[in-house]
C-alpha positions in Angstrom: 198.3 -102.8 -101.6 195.7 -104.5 -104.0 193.2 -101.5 -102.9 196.0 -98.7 -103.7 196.3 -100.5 -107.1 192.5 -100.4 -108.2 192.1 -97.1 -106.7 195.2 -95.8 -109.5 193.7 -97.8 -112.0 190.3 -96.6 -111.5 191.4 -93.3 -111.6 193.6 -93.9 -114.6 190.8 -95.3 -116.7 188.3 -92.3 -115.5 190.8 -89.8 -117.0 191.0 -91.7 -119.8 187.5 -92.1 -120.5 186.6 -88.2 -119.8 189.6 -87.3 -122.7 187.4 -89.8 -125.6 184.6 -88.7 -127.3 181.3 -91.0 -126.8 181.5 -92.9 -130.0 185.2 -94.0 -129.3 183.6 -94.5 -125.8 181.1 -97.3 -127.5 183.4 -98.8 -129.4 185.9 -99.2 -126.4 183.3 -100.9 -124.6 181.7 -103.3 -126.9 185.2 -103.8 -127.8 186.4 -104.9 -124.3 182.6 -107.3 -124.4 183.7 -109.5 -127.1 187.2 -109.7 -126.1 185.8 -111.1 -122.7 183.2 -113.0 -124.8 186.2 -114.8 -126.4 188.0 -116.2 -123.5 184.9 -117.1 -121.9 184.0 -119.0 -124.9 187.7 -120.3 -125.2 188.0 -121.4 -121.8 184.5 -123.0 -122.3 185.2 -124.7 -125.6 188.5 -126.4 -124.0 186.7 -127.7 -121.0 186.3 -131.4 -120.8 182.6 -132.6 -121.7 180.5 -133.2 -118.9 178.2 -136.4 -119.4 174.2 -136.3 -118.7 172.5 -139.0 -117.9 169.0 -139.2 -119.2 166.4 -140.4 -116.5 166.3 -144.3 -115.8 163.3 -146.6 -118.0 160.5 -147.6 -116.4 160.3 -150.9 -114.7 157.3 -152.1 -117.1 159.5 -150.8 -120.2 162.6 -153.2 -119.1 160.3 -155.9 -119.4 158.9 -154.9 -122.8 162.8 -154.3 -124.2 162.3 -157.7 -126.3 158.9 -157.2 -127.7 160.3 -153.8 -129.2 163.7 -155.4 -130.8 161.2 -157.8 -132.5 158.2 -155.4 -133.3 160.7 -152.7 -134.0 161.4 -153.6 -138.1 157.4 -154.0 -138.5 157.1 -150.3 -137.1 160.0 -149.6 -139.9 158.0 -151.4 -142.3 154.8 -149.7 -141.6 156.3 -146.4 -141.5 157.6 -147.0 -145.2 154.4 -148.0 -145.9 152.3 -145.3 -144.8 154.7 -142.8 -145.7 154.1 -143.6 -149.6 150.1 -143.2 -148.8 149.0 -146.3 -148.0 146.0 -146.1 -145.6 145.5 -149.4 -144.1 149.3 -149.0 -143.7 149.1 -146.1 -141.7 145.7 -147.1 -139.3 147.7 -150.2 -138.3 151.0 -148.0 -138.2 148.9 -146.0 -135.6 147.3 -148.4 -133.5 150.7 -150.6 -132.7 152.4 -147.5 -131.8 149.2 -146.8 -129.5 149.8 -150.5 -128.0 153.4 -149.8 -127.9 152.9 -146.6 -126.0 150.6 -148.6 -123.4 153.4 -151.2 -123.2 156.4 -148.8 -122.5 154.8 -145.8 -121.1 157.5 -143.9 -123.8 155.7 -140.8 -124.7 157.7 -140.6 -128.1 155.7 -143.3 -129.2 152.4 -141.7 -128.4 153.5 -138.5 -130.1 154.2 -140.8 -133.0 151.0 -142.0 -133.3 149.4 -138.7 -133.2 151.4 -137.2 -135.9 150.2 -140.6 -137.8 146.5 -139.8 -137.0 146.9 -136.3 -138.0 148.2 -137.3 -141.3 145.0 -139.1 -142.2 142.4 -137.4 -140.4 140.1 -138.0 -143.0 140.0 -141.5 -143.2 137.4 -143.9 -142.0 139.4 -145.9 -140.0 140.7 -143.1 -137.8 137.1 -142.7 -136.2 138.2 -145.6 -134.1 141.2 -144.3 -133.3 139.8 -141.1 -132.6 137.6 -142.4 -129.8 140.8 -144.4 -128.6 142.5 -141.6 -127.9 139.5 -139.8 -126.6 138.8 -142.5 -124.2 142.4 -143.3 -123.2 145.2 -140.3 -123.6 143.5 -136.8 -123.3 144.7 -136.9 -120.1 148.2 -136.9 -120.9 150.8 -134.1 -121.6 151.4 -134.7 -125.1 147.7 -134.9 -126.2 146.1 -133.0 -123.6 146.1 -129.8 -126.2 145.2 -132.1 -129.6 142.1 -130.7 -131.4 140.7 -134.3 -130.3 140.8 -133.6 -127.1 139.5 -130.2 -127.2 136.8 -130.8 -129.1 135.8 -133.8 -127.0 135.4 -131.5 -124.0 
């Protein structure tokens, strides 16, 4: 029976089709594609929330949770600082996010730090930190590509 049915309506919408002109043919179609956009977008924005877990900390950055709860305001500080142009503010803004990053392992915080360096490329003190990063991170995925890195080839 259900084959009998397709096989009318298939038959039904070819007739139909060969009577309309190609434009009302376009239309017809990318009129039926939203349509069936809609309820799929519907159906998907009434569906309950599924809940991702991100991926479990480190062992070593469990250990390190209360050294960031206390060191965490100084980062805030030194992030204020820096961001107004102080120097010295952001060398030392750099290096305990560097520290920070060898604690936890979090690669945020070594992105951090490089966006810090990059700010102040120019200064003295970054020579240092330059050679730290050289010496220590070029090997890892978020510095890998830094001109640092490239250039120290």
């Amino acid at each position: 029976m259900f084959d009998r049915t397709v096989r009318c309506l298939s038959a039904a919408g070819a007739a139909i089709m060969r009577r309309l002109s190609k434009r009302t043919q376009l239309i017809a179609s990318f009129a039926t594609g939203a349509v069936v956009s809609g309820v799929l977008l519907t159906f998907a924005m009434n569906s309950p929330a599924v809940s991702v877990t991100p991926p479990g900390k480190p062992a070593r950055a469990a250990a390190a949770e209360p050294f960031i709860a206390v060191a965490q305001s100084r980062l805030d500080l030194l992030r204020n600082q820096a961001a107004s142009g102080d120097e010295f503010s952001n060398w030392a803004l750099s290096n305990a996010l560097l520290d920070k990053f060898d604690l936890t392992g979090d690669s945020d915080d070594l992105y951090e730090a490089m966006v810090w360096v990059d700010r102040r490329s120019d200064m003295y003190g970054n020579q240092e930190l330059a050679a730290r990063v050289i010496d220590r991170y070029c090997g890892h995925r978020v510095v890998r590509w830094h001109w640092f890195c490239i250039l120290g080839e």
